[in-house]
N, C-alpha and C positions, 0 to 999 in steps of 0.2 A: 712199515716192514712188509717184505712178501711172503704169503705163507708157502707151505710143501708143492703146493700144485702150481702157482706161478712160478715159482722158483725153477721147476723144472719143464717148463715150457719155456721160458729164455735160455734155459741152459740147451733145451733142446734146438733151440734158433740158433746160438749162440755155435754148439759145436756143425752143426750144419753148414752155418758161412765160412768157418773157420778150416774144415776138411775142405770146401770144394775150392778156397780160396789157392790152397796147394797144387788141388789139379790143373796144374799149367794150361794144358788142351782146353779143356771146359774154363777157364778164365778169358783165354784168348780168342774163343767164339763168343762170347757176351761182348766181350769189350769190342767186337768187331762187327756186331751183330745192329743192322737198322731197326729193327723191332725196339731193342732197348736204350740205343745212342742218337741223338739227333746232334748237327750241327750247334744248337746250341747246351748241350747236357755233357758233352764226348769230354772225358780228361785228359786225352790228350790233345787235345785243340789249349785245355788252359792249360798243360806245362810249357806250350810253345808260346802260350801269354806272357806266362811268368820270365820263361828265359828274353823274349822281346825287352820285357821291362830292363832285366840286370841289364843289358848290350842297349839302354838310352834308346829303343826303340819303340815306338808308340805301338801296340798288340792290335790299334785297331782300325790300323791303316789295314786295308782289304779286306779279305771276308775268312780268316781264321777263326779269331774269337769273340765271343756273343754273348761274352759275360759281362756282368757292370764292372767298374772300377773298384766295387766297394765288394764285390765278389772279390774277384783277383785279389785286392788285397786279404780277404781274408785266407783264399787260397796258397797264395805263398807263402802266408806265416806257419801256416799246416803244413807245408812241405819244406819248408825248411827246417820247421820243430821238427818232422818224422824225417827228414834227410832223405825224401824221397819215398821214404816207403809207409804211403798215406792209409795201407788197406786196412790194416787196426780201426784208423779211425772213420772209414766206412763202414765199418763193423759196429764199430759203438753207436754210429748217427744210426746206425737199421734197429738197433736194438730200443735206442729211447723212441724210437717211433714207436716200435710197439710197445714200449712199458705207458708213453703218451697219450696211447688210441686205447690200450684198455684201462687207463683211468676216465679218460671222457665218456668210454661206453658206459665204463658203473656211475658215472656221474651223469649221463641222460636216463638210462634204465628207472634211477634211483628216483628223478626229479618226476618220469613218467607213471611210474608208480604210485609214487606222495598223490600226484596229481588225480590218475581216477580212483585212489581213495577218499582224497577231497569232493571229487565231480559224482560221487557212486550213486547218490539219492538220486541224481536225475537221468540214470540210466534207464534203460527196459531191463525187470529183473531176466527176460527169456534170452538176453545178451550176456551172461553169468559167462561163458564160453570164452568171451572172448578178453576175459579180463585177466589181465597182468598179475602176479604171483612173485611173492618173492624169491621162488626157486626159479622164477623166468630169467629175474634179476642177474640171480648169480650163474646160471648158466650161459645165458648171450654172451655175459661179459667175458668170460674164461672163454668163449668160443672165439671172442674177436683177438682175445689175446692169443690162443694157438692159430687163429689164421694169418695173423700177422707175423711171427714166427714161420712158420712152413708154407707162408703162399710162396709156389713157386715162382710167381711174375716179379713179387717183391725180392727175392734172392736174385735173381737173373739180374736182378737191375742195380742191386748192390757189388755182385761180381763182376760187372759190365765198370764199374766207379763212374757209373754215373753220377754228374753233376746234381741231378734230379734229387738223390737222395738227401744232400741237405737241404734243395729246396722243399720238398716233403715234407723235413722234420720241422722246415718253420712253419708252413701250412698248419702242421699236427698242433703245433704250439698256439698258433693264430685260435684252432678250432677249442683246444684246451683255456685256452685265457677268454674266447665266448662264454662258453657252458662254464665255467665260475666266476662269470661278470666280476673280472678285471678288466675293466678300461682301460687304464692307461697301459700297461702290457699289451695288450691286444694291438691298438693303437699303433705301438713304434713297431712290434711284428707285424701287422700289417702293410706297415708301410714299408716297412724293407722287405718284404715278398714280394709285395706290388710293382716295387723297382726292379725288381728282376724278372719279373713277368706279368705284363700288367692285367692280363686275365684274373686273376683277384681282387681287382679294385672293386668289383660288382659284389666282393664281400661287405661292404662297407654298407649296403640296403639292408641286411638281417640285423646288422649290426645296429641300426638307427632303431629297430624295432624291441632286439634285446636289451638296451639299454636307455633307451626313453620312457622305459614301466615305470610307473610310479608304485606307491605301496597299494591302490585301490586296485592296481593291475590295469590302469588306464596307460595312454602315450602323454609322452608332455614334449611337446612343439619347444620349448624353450632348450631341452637335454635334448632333442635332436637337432638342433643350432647347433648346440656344443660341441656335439658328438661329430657332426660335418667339418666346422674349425677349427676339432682339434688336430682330428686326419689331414685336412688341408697344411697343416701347419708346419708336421711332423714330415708330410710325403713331400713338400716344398724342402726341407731340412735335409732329408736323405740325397736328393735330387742334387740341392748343392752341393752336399759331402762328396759324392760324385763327380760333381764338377772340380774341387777343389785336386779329390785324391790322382785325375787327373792330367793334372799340371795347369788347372784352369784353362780346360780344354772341352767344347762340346762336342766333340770328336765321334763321344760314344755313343750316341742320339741313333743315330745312323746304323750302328753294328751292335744296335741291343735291341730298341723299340720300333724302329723304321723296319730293320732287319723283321724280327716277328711281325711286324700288320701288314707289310708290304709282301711276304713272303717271295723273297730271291733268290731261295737256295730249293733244287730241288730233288733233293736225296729222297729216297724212297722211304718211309718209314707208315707208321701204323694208322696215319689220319688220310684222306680225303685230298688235302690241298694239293702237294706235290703232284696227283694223277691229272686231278680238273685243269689246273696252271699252265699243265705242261701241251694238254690238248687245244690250250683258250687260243684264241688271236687275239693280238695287245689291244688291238680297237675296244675289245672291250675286257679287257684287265682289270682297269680300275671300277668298272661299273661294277664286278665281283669280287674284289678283294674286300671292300667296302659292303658289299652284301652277306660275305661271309663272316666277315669281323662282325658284322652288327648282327647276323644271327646268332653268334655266342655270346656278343655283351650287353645286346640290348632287347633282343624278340621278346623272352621269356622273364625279363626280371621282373616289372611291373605286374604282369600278369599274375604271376606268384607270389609276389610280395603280398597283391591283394588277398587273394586262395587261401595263404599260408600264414596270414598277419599274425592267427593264435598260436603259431607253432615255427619261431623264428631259428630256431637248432635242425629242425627237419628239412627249411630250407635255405637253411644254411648249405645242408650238405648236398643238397638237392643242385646247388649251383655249382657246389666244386666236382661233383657228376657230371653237368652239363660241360663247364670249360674245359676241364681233364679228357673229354671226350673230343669236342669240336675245335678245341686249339692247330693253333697253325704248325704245332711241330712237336705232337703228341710220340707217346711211348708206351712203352708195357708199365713202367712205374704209373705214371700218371692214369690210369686206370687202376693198379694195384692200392693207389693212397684211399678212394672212395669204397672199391668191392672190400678191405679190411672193414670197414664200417658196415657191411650188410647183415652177421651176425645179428645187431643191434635191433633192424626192423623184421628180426623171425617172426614175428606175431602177425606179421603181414603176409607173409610166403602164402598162407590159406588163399589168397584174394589174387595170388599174384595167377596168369592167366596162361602164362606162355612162357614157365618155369622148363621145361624139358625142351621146346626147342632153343630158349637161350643157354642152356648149359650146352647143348648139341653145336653150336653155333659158337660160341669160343670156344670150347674142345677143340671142333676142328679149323677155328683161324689159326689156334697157337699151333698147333700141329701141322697144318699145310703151308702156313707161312715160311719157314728155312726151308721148304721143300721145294717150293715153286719160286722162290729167290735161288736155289742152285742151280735146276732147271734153269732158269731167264740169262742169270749172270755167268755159271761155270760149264753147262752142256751147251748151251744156246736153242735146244728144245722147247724153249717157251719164250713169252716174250712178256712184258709188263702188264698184260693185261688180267694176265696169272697172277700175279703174287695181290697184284691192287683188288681183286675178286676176295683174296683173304682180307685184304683192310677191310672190302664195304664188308665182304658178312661180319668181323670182329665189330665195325661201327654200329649195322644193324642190331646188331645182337644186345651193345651199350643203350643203346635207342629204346630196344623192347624193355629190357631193367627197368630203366630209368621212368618212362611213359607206366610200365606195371604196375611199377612200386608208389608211386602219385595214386593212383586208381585206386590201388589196395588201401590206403592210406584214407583216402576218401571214403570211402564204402566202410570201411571200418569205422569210422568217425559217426557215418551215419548211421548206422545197424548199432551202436553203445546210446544212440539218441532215441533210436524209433523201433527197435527190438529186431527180430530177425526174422521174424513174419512178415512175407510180402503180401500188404492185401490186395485183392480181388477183385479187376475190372470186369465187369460184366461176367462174370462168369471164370474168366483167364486171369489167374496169376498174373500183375503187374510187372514192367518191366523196368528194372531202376535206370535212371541216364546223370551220371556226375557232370557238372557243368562250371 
């Protein structure tokens, strides 16, 4: 049950979407809006799926819709239960996000807590400072649940009906059935997120580490066998549901997966891809599209995996930062799903390094971005090179986070091991370097 003070932070999200969902104007700019709709997230790209389907016509002959099959079908059932009028149930997906993200957060807070009450003996007592509380507990957690309620990127992207949102709430669900190691849940939500965007498959490396502990708190090589064919088995399974729901048709290959790695559409929106693409010559297209795919799916996972082997939930969320960020047809949600989780690593903001110019720096991407989009598209005053200057600073800015909070993260790790005295080379104050 939720007590006084959750109760009325949903209720406060709650009438929030609800009032702005009315103001017609303020709906019709989201939903119209590249910051928050991409080609493949737009609703109305799927009602024009849905009607294709009733009129026997395949949605994905040419480049409308971008959703699986196993989307679509779930999307129709929704809109013909709500007879069209789905915004309710955009409402209710925003709201189990956030009831989802602040259980997870009391459930990591909780487990990090146990944990340096467990690990306390072999801290530096002069690190007393930096030690977790259970008033930390309970306030991160209440903090992620009102920012998830009133972050503005998450409402814009709920008013927009963005597709995104129920992808989100499976994500949230994937990150909830980690942190209370349920496998087999995890498992089949994994794999149907991963089918609708395969940028989550590289969840499935935490996953081999959270779930191959044994009780010594060792890995066991045999349960991460398992844990690989079971996901092989389940994301083969989805795959053909797909195919079947279809018409036994691979049709979709092409206008779901090919579409994202290949990136063919190129609508301006919040990432990187559509400016480079649009500037490349095709001679070397592919030698980039391929370097930038494998910098989101494969640069950093190994390397982390190693770093982070003790701490499989920090990078866990540490990857859904990175894809959410460098994907091929990123949004304001898909950065709203990980900065909701930031409440959770406050204990780190101390170490974080370049906290006021990353606040200065989305401030002002969210804000110059519809500015220099009217400029470019409705005065003709500017031209694209304007609005993409808000992407890189919006990217850069995700980059600094993300690089910070690793740092802080490490530094913190090591100053609870080796106290917070830095000793003395020759004479100077030593200089720490995390590696």
């Amino acid at each position: 049950m939720l007590d006084r003070i959750e109760t009325a932070y949903i209720g406060i999200g709650l009438v929030l979407r609800v009032f702005l969902f009315f103001q017609t104007r303020i709906r019709n700019y989201f939903e119209d809006s590249g910051e928050f709709v991409t080609p493949l997230t737009s609703w109305k790209r799927v009602i024009e799926g849905i009607y294709l389907q009733k009129l026997n016509v395949s949605p994905f002959v040419g480049s409308v819709v971008h959703e699986t099959p196993l989307s679509l079908f779930f999307y129709s059932k929704l809109h013909a239960l709500t007879q069209g009028h789905i915004e309710g149930l955009f409402i209710i997906a925003d709201l189990l996000i956030g009831l989802f993200t602040y259980k997870i957060a009391r459930r990591i807070l909780t487990e990090l807590f146990a944990q340096e009450v467990k690990e306390k003996a072999t801290y530096k007592e002069d690190s007393k400072s930096l030690w977790l509380t259970k008033e930390n507990v309970e306030k991160s957690a209440l903090a992620v649940l009102l920012c998830t309620m009133i972050n503005p990127l998450g409402i814009g992207t709920c008013l927009a009906k963005s597709s995104l949102v129920f992808h989100n709430l499976l994500l949230t669900m994937t990150f909830y059935f980690f942190t209370t190691y349920q496998l087999v849940p995890f498992i089949i939500i994994l794999a149907v997120t991963s089918s609708i965007s395969f940028y989550p498959i590289v969840l499935i490396v935490p996953a081999l580490l959270q779930f191959s502990k044994t009780k010594s708190n060792n890995h066991s090589i045999i349960r991460a066998f398992f844990v690989i064919i079971l996901f092989a088995i389940v994301s083969t399974s989805v795959l053909f549901l797909n195919f079947f729901l279809n018409h036994q048709s691979w049709s979709f290959l092409e206008s779901t997966y090919s579409f994202i790695f290949h990136v063919p559409d190129y609508t301006p929106n919040v990432g990187i891809f559509w400016y480079f693409f649009t500037e490349m010559f095709d001679h070397f297209r592919s030698l980039f599209v391929w370097t930038f795919q494998m910098h989101v799916l494969l640069l950093y996972l190994f390397p982390f995996a190693i770093r982070l082997r003790k701490d499989p939930i920090f990078f866990f969320w540490l990857l859904c930062a990175i894809f959410c960020t460098f994907k091929s047809y990123p949004a304001y949600g898909d950065a709203t799903f990980y900065f909701n989780y930031l409440p959770i690593w406050s204990f780190l903001f101390r170490y974080v390094r370049h906290s006021l110019i990353i606040i200065c720096m989305v401030l002002i991407a969210v804000l110059m971005a519809p500015i220099t989009w009217y400029l470019w598209i409705y005065t003709g005053s500017a031209n694209a090179n304007f609005y993409f200057a808000m992407t890189m600073v919006f990217n850069v800015a995700q980059t600094f986070l993300i690089s910070d909070l690793l740092y802080a993260y490490i530094k913190r790790t090591f100053l609870l091991q080796n106290g917070m005295t830095i000793p003395e080379i020759d004479g100077v104050e030593g200089q720490l370097e995390f590696r």
